[in-house]
N, C-alpha and C positions, 0 to 999 in steps of 0.2 A: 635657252637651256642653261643648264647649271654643270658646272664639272665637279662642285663639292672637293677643292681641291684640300689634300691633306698636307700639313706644315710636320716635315718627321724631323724634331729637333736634335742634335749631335750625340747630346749624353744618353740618349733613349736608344737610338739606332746605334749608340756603341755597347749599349747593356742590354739590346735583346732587338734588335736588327731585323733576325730571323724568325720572331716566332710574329713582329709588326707585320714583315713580305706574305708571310703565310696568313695571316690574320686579313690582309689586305686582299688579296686573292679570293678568298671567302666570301666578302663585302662585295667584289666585284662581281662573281658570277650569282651573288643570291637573286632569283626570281629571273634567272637570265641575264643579268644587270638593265633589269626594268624599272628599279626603283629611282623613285625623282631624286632621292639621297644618296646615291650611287657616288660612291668618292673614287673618281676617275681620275685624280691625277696625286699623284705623289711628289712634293718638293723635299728635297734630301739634299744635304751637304757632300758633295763629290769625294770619296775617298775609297779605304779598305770595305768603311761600315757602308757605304754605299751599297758597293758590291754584293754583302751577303743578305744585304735587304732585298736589291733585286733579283739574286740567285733563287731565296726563298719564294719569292713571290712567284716566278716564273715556275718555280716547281710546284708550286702549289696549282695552277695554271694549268700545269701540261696534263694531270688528269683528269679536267672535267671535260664532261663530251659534250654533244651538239644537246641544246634545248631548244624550247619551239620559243618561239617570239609571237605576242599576242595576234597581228595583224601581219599581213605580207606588206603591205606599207613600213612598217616599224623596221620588218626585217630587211628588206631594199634599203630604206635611209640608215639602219647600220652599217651594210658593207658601203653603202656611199659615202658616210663618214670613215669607216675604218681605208677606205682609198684614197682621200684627202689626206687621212694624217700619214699611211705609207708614201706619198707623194711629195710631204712636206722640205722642205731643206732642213737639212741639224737632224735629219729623225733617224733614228736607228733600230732596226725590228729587233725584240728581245725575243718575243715570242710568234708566232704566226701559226695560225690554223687554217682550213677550209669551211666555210659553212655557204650555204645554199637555200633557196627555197625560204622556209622559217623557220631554219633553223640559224642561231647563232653560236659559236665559239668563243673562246676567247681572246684574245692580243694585246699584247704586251709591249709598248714602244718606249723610248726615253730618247730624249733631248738634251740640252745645255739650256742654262740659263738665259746665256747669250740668245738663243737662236727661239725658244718662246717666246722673248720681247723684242723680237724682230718680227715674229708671224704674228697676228692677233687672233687666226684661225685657229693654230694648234689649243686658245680659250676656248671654242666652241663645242658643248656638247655634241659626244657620239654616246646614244641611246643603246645601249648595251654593253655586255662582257669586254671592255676596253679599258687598259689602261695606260697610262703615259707617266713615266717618271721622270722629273726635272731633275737635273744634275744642278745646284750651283754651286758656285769656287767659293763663298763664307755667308757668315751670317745678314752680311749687307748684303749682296744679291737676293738671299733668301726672302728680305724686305722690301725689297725693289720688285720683288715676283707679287709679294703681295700688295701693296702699290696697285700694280697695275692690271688686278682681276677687275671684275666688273661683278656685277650684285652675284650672288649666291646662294642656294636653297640652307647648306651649309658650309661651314670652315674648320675643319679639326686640326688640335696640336698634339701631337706625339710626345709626350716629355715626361722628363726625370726630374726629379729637384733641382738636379745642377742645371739646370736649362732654365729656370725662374727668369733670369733675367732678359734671356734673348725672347722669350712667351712674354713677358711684358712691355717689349717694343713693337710684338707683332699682334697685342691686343687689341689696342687702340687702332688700327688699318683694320682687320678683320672683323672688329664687331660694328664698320662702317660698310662692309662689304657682303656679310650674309647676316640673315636672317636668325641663323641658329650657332653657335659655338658650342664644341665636342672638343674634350680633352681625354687623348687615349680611349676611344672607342672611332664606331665606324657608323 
């Protein structure tokens, strides 16, 4: 599986943070988050613009209701992943819903840098409305997160002009790692 992990660079997530969280939340629940392109994880630089990123997201989140999931197979191995990652160590629930049967929900987790490159699971796709946001402490961790992804359907950068130069250290790693490269889209 793929997580299509998103790279949200400093200057972007300081000049529009909130409408990235909201934009993200979107992407995750479209089709139920059944699409193979489904960008399930967010790596973000730990701060204020942190916060209003995952504030957005998680609001964006809290209104979509239950969708059906194609197969009761698909819907079982979502809530079997989405119990993995509430299980994981470093994980912290943002959001949490209920869902049942085949229906799925959303959910919303975040972690630390640290604690994703200690789990190799928390890489593992969860096939649906799931996200997880990586916290790290600078732009080197955020390199080190991409390092050590494994192949990828895609890889998106989030960024602003002033971010040119940290998107050009995480180029070369990421268009080794997926398949597709997205900048500022989903």
């Amino acid at each position: 599986g793929s997580v299509n992990p998103m790279f949200v660079l400093p200057h972007a997530v300081a000049a529009r943070g909130d409408a990235l969280g909201a934009g993200w939340a979107g992407s995750l629940c479209m089709g139920a988050g059944q699409f193979c392109t489904n960008p399930g994880v967010a790596v973000v630089i730990d701060g204020p613009e942190a916060d209003v990123f995952v504030s957005a997201a998680s609001a964006g989140l809290e209104t979509v209701g239950a969708q059906t999931m194609l197969t009761e197979g698909i819907a079982r191995a979502y809530r079997t992943g989405r119990d993995r990652v509430q299980a994981s160590a470093g994980v912290r629930e943002v959001l949490t819903s209920t869902c049942d049967l085949r229906n799925a929900t959303p959910y919303l987790f975040e972690t630390t840098g640290q604690a994703w490159l200690a789990d190799h699971t928390l890489g593992e796709e969860v096939f649906g409305p799931l996200g997880i946001v990586v916290r790290v402490q600078d732009a080197a961790e955020m390199e080190t997160i991409a390092r050590s992804l494994v192949g990828q359907l895609t890889c998106t950068l989030h960024m602003d002009g002033d971010d040119t130069p940290l998107a050009r250290r995480l180029m070369p790693v990421l268009e080794r790692k997926a398949g597709r490269l997205l900048a500022n889209g989903y």
